[in-house]
DORO-537739 format. One line per 4 residues: number of its first residue (from 1); their letters; for each residue x, y, z of C-alpha. Coordinates in steps of 0.1 Angstrom, whole numbers. Layout:
BEGIN
NUM) A) X:Y:Z  ... .
END
This chain:
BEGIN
1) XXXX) -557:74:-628  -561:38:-635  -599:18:-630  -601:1:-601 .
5) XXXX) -621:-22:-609  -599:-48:-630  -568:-38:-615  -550:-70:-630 .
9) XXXX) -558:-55:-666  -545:-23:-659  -508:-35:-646  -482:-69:-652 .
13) XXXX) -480:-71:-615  -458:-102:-618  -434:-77:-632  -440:-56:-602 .
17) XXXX) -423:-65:-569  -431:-58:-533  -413:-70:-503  -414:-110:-506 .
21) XXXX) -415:-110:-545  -438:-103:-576  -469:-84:-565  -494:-111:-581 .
25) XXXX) -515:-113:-552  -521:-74:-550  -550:-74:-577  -573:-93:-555 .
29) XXXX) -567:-70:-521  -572:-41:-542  -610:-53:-549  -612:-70:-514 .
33) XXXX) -608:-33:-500  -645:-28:-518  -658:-57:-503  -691:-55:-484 .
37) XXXX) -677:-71:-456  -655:-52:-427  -635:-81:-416  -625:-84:-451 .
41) XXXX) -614:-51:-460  -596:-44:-427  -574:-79:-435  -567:-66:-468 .
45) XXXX) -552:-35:-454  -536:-52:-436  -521:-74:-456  -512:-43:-483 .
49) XXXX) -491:-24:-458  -469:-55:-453  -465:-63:-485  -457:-29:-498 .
53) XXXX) -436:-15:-468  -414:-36:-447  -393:-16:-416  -402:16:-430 .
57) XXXX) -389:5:-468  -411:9:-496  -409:-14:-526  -418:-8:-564 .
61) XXXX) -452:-18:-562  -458:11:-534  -460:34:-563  -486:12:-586 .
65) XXXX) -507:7:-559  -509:44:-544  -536:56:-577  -555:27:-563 .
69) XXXX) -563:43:-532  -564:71:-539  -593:65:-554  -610:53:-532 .
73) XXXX) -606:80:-508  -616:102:-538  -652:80:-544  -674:95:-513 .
77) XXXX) -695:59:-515  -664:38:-508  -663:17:-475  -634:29:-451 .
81) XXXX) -618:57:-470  -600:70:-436  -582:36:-439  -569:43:-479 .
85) XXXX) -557:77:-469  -533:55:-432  -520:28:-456  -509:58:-481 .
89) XXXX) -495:76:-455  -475:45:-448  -465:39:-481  -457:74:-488 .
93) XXXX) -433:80:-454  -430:46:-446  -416:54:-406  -431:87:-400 .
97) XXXX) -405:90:-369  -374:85:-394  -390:116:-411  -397:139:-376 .
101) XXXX) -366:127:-358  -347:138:-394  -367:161:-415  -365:151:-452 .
105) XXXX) -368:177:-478  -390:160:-504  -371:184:-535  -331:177:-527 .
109) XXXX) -346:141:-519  -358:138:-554  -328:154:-570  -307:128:-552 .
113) XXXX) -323:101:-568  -324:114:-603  -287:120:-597  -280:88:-587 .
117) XXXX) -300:74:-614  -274:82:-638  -241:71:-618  -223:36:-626 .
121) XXXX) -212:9:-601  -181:24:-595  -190:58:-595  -215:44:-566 .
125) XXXX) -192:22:-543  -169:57:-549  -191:78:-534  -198:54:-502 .
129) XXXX) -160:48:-498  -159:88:-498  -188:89:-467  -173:62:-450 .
133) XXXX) -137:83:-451  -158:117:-440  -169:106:-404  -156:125:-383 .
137) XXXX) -137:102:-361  -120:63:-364  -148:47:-342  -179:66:-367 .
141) XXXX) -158:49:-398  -156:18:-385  -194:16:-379  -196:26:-415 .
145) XXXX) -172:5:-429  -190:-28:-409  -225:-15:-420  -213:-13:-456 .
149) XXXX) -201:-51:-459  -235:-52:-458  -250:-32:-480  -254:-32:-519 .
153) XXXX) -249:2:-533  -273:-5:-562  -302:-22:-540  -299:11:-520 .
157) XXXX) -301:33:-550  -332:11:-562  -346:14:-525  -338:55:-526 .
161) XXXX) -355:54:-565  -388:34:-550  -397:54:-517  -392:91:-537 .
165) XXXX) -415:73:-562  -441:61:-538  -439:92:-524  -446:112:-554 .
169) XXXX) -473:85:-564  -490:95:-528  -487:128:-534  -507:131:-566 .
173) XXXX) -537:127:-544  -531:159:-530  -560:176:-541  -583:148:-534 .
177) XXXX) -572:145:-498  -579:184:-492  -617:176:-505  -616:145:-480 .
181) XXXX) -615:176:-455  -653:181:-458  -662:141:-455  -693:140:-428 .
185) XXXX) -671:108:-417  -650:126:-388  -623:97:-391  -620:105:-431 .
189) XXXX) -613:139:-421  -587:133:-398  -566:109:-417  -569:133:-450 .
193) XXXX) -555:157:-423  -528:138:-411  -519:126:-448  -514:163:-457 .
197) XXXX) -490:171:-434  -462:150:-449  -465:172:-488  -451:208:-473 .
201) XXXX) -443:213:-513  -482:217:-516  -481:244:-489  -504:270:-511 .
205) XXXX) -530:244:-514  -524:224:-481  -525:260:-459  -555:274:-469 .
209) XXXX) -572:241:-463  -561:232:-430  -567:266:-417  -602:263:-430 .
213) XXXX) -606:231:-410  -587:248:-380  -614:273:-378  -645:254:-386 .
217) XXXX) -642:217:-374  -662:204:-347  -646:178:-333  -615:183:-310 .
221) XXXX) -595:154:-319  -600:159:-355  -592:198:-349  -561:182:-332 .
225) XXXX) -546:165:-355  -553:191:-384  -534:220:-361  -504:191:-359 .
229) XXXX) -506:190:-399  -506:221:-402  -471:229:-380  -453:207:-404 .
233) XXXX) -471:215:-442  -488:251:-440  -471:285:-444  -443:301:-422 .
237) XXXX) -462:333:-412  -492:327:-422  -512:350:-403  -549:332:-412 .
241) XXXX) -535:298:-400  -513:322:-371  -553:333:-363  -569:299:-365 .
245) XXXX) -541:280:-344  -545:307:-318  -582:302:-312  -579:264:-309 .
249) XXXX) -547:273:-280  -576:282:-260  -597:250:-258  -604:234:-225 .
253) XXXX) -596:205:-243  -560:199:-235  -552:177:-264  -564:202:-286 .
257) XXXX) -552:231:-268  -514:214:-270  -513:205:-308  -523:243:-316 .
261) XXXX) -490:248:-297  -474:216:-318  -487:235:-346  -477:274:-340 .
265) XXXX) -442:268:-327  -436:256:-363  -451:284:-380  -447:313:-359 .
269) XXXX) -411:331:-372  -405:342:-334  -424:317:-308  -423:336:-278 .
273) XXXX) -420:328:-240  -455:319:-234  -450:290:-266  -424:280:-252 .
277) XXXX) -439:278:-218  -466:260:-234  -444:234:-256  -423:225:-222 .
281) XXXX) -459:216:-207  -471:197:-231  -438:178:-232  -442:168:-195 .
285) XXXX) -477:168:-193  -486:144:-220  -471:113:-200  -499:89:-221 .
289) XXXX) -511:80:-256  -534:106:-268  -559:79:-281  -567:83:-318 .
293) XXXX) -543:111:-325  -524:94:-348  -489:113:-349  -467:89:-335 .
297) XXXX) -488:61:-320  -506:89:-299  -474:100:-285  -480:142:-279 .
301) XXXX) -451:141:-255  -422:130:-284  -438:153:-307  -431:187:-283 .
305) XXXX) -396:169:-278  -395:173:-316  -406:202:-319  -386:219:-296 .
309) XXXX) -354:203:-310  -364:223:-340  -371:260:-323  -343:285:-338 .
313) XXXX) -311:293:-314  -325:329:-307  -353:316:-283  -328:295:-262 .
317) XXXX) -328:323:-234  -363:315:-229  -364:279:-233  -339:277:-202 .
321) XXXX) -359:302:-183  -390:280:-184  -372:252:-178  -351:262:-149 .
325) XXXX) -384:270:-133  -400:236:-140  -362:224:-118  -367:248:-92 .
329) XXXX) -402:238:-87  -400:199:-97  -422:180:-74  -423:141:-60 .
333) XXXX) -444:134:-92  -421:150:-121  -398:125:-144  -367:141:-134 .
337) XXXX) -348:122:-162  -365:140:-189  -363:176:-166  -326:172:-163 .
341) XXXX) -320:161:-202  -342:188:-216  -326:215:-194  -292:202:-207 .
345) XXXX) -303:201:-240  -314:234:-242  -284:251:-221  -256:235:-242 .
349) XXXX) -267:229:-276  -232:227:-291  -226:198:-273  -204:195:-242 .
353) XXXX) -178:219:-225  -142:218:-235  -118:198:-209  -114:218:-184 .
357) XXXX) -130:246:-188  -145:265:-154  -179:276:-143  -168:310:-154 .
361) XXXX) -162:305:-193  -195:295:-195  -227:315:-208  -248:337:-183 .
365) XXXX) -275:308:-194  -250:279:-190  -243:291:-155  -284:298:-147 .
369) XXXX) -291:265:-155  -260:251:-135  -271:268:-99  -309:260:-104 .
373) XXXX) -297:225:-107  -278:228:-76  -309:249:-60  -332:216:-66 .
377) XXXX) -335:183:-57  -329:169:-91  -295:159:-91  -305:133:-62 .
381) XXXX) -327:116:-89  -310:80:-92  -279:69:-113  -290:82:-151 .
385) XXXX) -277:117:-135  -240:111:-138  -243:98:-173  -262:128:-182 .
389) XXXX) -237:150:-166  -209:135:-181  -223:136:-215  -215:175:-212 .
393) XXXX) -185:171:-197  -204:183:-160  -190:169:-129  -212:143:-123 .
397) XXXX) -227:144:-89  -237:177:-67  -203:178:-50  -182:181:-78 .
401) XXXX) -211:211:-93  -207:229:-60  -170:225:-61  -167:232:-97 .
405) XXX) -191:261:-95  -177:278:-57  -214:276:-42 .
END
């Protein structure tokens, strides 16, 4: 790992580029971030994470810089640590939504870039004419075929090259971030935390870790975030972390109590009715920014909705159960938009119905979810309820459900 301490010895950063050009200037916020002085350190972090990510794109000098930091969340006497492990973080996902709303797997990831690494132009603007002919309808080709009069198939394949390296750069820290899980700071421990849960290829040293933190840490939002970390890097099955998730369910604390729910739905193999009572509460319950939970701005509620995107087909039965009681019951106070798209959601996951079809080709679920619609005052909920219905292919008001349906 490089010194820190004459970083402009150590690389040619005007050979090194970052999102407005060579990375010249980098040298001298790389020692401001030791400077005695707050103010100074916090705009230097500031100005890092603009340089080396721009709209979730990392540039070539994401990698160089990553040792950098890393060390100083390895060195116990430097200032602000917790704030080295958020910028690598951000340099290591760059939009930590693109990554939850499509899970990347880190390996194929990194084989895609070594095989592109060896392709020609052609070869290249082959391959994109070939996805742009595989949508799966005229209108999907046509947005392809506009977006790629855009694009530059080599300045992709350099973009693709740069984030798996600044990635891999990130995660070389691995072990030092899992020490970072016994800093006395609280805040150094929750963004080492947080910064493990995007390196699931770690999971034998990342599991053992977390779970240890699960069990022992004192403070609930730092617990919180770890039990979140620990849903999307530790071990399927895990019966320690299972243990350690389980005890934190029952905090009083409901931001804690929820992300040990975050956290077990991923790693339990069969999440049963009471988890999936749980994620469903969570998802309505957590209308506000969780402050200093830092998955998604604070935003607990988008992470269930993740989360329960992810659950395996065989717990649908139970997801519409749960949720066709939270219709039956919905009170003045519930967001009935959400209600009616997650009960959708979960009853027809293949998309919608064929033309035409009748209330009695669908599933015993399908039809459950249709009546406790009709047995609720949901459908009455303003005009987003047609357009929701007619995303399935539903008749789109409670007339045409009764009629369709004979009640």
């Amino acid at each position: 790992m490089p010194e820190w301490s004459n970083p402009k010895q150590e690389v040619d950063w005007s050979s090194v580029s970052h999102a407005y050009g060579p990375a010249t200037e980098v040298p001298g916020l790389l020692r401001a971030i030791r400077s005695g002085s707050q103010e100074v350190r916090q705009r230097a972090y500031s100005d890092l994470v603009e340089l080396l990510v721009d709209q979730g794109a990392q540039f070539e000098a994401s990698a160089t810089v990553a040792p950098y930091l890393i060390e100083i969340v390895a060195d116990p006497a430097a200032p602000d640590r917790f704030a080295a492990c958020q910028v690598l973080a951000t340099i290591a996902v760059g939009d930590e939504s693109s990554w939850l709303n499509d899970p990347v797997d880190p390996s194929w990831r990194r084989s895609e870039v070594k095989r592109r690494a060896q392709m020609s132009l052609k070869e290249l603007e082959e391959e994109h004419r070939a996805w742009i002919n595989s949508a799966p309808n005229e209108k999907a080709r046509d947005e392809r075929a506009r977006a790629a009069t855009w694009g530059d198939v080599e300045g992709e394949r350099d973009a693709e090259r740069w984030a798996m390296e600044a990635y891999d750069a990130v995660r070389a820290g691995v072990p030092v971030y899992v020490r970072a899980l016994e800093a006395p700071d609280k805040a150094v421990r929750l963004y080492a935390a947080y910064l493990l849960a995007w390196f699931p290829e770690d999971v034998e040293t990342i599991s053992p870790a977390l779970t240890r933190l699960i069990r022992e840490e004192p403070n609930p939002i730092v617990a919180a975030t770890a039990c979140v970390a620990a849903g999307l890097a530790g071990a399927r099955g895990d019966e320690a972390l299972i243990d350690a998730l389980s005890a934190r369910r029952g905090s009083g604390n409901r931001g804690e109590s929820w992300s040990a729910v975050l956290g077990l739905a991923r790693v339990v193999p069969h999440p049963d009715r009471a988890l999936v009572r749980d994620l469903y509460s969570c998802l309505f319950g957590a209308t506000g920014p969780v402050p200093h939970w830092p998955f998604l701005e604070g935003d607990m509620s988008s992470m269930a909705a993740l989360t329960i995107r992810g659950l395996e087909p065989d717990v649908a039965h139970d997801r519409i159960s749960v949720l066709v009681q939270h219709v039956v019951n919905a009170g003045a106070d519930t967001d009935f938009f959400m209600l009616l798209n997650a009960l959708l959601d979960a009853a027809f996951p293949d998309g919608p119905v064929s033309d035409g079809a009748g209330f009695d080709e669908l599933t015993s679920d399908q039809q459950m979810a249709v009546l406790a619609l009709l047995e609720s005052n949901v459908l009455r909920a303003g005009p987003m309820v047609p357009m929701l219905l007619g995303r399935y292919h539903l008749p789109r008001d409670e007339a045409g459900l009764r009629a369709w349906s004979g009640r």
